[in-house]
PLY file of the C-alpha trace (Angstrom):
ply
format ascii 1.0
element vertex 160
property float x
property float y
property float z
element edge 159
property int vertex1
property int vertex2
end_header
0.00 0.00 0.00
1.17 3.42 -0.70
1.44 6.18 2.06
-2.19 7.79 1.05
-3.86 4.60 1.88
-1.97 3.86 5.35
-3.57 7.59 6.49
-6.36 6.93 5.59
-6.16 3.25 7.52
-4.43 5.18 10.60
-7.64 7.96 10.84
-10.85 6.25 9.42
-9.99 2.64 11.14
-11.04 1.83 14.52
-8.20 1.61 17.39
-10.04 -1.40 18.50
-10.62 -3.29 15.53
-6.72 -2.61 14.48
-5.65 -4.05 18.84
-7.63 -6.55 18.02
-6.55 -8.02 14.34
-2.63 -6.56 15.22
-2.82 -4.10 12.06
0.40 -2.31 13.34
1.13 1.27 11.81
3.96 1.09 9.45
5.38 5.06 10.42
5.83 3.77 14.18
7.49 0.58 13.62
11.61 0.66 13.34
13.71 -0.65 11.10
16.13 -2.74 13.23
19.11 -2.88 10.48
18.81 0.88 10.67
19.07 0.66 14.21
22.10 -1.40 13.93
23.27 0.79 11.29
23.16 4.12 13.05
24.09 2.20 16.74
27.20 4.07 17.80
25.90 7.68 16.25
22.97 7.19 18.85
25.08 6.39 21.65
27.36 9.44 20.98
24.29 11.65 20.77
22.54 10.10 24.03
26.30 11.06 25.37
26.21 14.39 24.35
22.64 14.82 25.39
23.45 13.78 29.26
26.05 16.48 28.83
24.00 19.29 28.58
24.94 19.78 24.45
21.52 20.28 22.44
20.88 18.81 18.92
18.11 20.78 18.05
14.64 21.16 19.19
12.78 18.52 18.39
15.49 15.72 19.75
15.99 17.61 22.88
12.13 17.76 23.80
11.88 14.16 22.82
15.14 13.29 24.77
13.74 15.23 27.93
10.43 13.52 27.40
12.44 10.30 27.11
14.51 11.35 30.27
10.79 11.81 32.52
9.73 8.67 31.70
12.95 6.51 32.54
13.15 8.58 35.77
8.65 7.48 36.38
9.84 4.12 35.46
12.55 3.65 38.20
11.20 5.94 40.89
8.42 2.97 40.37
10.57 0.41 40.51
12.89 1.49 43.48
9.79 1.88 45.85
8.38 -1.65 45.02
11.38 -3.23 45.85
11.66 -1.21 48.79
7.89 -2.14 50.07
8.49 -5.81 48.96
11.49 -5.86 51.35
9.68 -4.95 54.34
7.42 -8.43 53.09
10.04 -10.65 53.07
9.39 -11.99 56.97
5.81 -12.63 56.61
5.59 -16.09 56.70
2.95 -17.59 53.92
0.33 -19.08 55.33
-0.44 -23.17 54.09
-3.74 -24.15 54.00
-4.36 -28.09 54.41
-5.51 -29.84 51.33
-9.87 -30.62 51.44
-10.07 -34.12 52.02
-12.08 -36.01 49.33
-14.48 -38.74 50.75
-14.98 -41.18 48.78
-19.35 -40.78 48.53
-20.48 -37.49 48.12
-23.31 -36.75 50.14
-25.32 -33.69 50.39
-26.17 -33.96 54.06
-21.94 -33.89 55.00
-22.44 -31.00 52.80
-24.95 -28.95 54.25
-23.61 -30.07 57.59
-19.84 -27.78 56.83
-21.89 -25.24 55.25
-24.91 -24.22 57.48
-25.19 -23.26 60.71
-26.60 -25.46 63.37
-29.40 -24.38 65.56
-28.50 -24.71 69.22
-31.56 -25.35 71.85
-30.75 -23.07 75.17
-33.31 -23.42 77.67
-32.04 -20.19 78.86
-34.24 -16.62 79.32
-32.09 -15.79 75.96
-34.16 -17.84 73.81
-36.89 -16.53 74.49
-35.98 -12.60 75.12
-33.73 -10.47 72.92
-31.24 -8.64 75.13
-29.47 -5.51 73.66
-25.97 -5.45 74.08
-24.56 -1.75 73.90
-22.83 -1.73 70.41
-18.58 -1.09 70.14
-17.94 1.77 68.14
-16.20 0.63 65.02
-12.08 1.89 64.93
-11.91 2.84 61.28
-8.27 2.60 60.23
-6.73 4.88 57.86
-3.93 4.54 56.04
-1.11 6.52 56.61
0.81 7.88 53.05
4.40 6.17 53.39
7.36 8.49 52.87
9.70 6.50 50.81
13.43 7.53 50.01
14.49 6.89 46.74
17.66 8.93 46.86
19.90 7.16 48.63
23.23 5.79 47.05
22.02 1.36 46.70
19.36 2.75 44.46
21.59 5.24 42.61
23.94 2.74 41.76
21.34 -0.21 40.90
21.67 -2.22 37.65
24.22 0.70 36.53
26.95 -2.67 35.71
24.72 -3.33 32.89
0 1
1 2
2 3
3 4
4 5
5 6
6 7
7 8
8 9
9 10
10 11
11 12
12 13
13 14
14 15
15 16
16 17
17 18
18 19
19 20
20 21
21 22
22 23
23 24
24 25
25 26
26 27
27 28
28 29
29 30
30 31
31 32
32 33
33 34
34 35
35 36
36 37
37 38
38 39
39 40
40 41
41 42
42 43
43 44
44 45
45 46
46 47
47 48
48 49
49 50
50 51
51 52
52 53
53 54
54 55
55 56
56 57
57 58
58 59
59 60
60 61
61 62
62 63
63 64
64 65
65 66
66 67
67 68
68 69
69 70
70 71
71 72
72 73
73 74
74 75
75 76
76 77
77 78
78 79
79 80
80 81
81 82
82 83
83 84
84 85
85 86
86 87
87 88
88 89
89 90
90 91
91 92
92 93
93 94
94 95
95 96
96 97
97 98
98 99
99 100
100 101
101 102
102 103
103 104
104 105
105 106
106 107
107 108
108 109
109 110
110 111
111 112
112 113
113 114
114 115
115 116
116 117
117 118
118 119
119 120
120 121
121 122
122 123
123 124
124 125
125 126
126 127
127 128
128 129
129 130
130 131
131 132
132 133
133 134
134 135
135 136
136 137
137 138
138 139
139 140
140 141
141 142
142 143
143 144
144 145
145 146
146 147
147 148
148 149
149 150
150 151
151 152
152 153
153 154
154 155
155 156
156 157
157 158
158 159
């Protein structure tokens, strides 16, 4: 197809329709010989990016966008390993395997399930005594503070 008819497949198509059938637009996907083509010229210019040198607009507000992002993504990161390491002493609970019977009987069922009715010959059958309800301690959570500045974080995954 020519480039007229992959606009017109980009704007009159439904995003759905193209998720679900994995019609992929050709302008977003990369060439990966041109990638390996062009490999150290990127490098050089992600180099001279981190130092401060600018290309020209367009690079630099895509490299700065570029920049936010990777900094989200491991600000995210960093604080889920650090609230997964406070889990690692909780002890997982195992739950005994159900026992299978060998005849399946509703009664055994019903028995597990429902309640049974207990006859109390006391006044308490027979009169409903109030009890003064407990006020119900609503817990709140508390927002956690988490540092993600200090130097094991900084220096994470950077021998990669």
């Amino acid at each position: 197809m020519d480039k007229k008819h992959n606009l017109d497949l980009m704007y009159f198509t439904n995003p759905n329709f193209c998720r679900k059938n994995n019609i992929k637009n050709p302008d977003l996907e990369i060439d990966v010989n041109e990638v390996a083509f062009y490999k150290n010229r990127i490098k050089k210019t992600i180099n001279d990016l981190l130092d401060g040198k600018k290309i020209n607009n367009v690079v630099d507000a895509t490299f700065n966008n570029f920049l936010k992002k990777t900094i989200e993504y491991y600000k995210f990161i960093d604080k889920s390993d650090i609230i997964q390491k406070e889990y690692t002493d909780i002890k997982k609970n195992k739950l005994s395997p159900i026992k299978i019977k060998n005849k399946f009987t509703l009664e055994d069922t019903n028995g597990l399930v429902v309640k049974k009715k207990i006859i109390d010959p006391n006044m308490r059958t027979y009169v409903k005594i109030k009890k003064p309800r407990k006020k119900d301690v609503v817990f709140m959570p508390r927002k956690k503070n988490i540092n993600i500045k200090i130097e094991e974080v900084q220096k994470k995954d950077a021998g990669k």
